[in-house]
Steps between C-alpha positions, in 0.01 A plus 500: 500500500642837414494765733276757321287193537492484870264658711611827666565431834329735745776747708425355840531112412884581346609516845394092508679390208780356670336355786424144546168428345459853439512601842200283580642349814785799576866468414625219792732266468289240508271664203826548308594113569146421361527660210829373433389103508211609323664650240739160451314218648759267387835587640660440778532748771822562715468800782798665348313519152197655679695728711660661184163528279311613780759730658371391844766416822577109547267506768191615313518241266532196740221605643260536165634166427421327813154639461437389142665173600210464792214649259555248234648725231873369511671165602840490664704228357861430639735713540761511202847674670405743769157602411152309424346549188135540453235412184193579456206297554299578215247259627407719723145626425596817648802529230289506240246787673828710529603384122150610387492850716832596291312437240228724617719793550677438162167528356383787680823693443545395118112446372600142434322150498798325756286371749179392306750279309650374812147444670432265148826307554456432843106398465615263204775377661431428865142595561236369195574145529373524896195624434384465156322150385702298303230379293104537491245232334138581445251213416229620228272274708457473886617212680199256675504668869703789413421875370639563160878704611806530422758277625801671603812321546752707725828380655405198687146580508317242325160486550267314181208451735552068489 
């Protein structure tokens, strides 16, 4: 997208730009941490790494990690030298909230379709299988001691009415 494309930005928002999710949840540590595993849910994370993205003292960032260790978010796996190193769960349902609120703010700072696209992935990866039948049968006549329905055949729920 070009930027005489993009949508002007209102003057009191530019002071957000550079703030985790757009300021949403302040400018912490632990917001900047978020972002940062959000933003690469695939590497892994070493304190060091986070303290020089971030900025933040040594401190700061052991204690976002612990607390994204104990909410789910990240898993500590052994230590490799001095320091542990971290990944991301990205099974983590609330991973995937946080990956779809970036999207929201993308969209609402850039007028784009991010998160509607994401939603769609998501629901056809993870979700639609759950709760959508897998197959439906209809009968042009009705059975002897049964109304004329559809039979719906979910995910283990098989029910002909025998």
């Amino acid at each position: 997208m070009r930027s005489k494309d993009l949508p002007s930005l209102p003057e009191s928002m530019e002071v957000y730009l550079n703030e985790p999710y757009g300021g949403l949840f302040g400018s912490s540590v632990l917001a900047q941490v978020v972002e940062e595993i959000v933003s690469d849910p695939t590497m892994e994370y070493r304190p060091g790494y986070l303290e020089e993205l971030t900025g933040a003292s040594a401190p700061s960032i052991r204690e976002a990690l612990a607390t994204l260790v104990d909410l789910g978010l990240l898993t500590k796996r052994k230590e490799t030298g001095r320091h542990p190193v971290y990944r991301v769960n990205v099974a983590s349902k609330k991973f995937a909230a946080l990956s779809l609120l970036a999207y929201a703010i993308l969209d609402d700072r850039d007028g784009t379709d991010c998160m509607d696209e994401a939603v769609h992935d998501y629901y056809s990866k993870v979700v639609r299988e759950k709760y959508e039948p897998h197959a439906i049968a209809t009968a042009d006549y009705p059975l002897p001691g049964m109304p004329a329905c559809p039979i719906i055949i979910g995910q283990g729920n098989y029910l002909a009415g025998v």
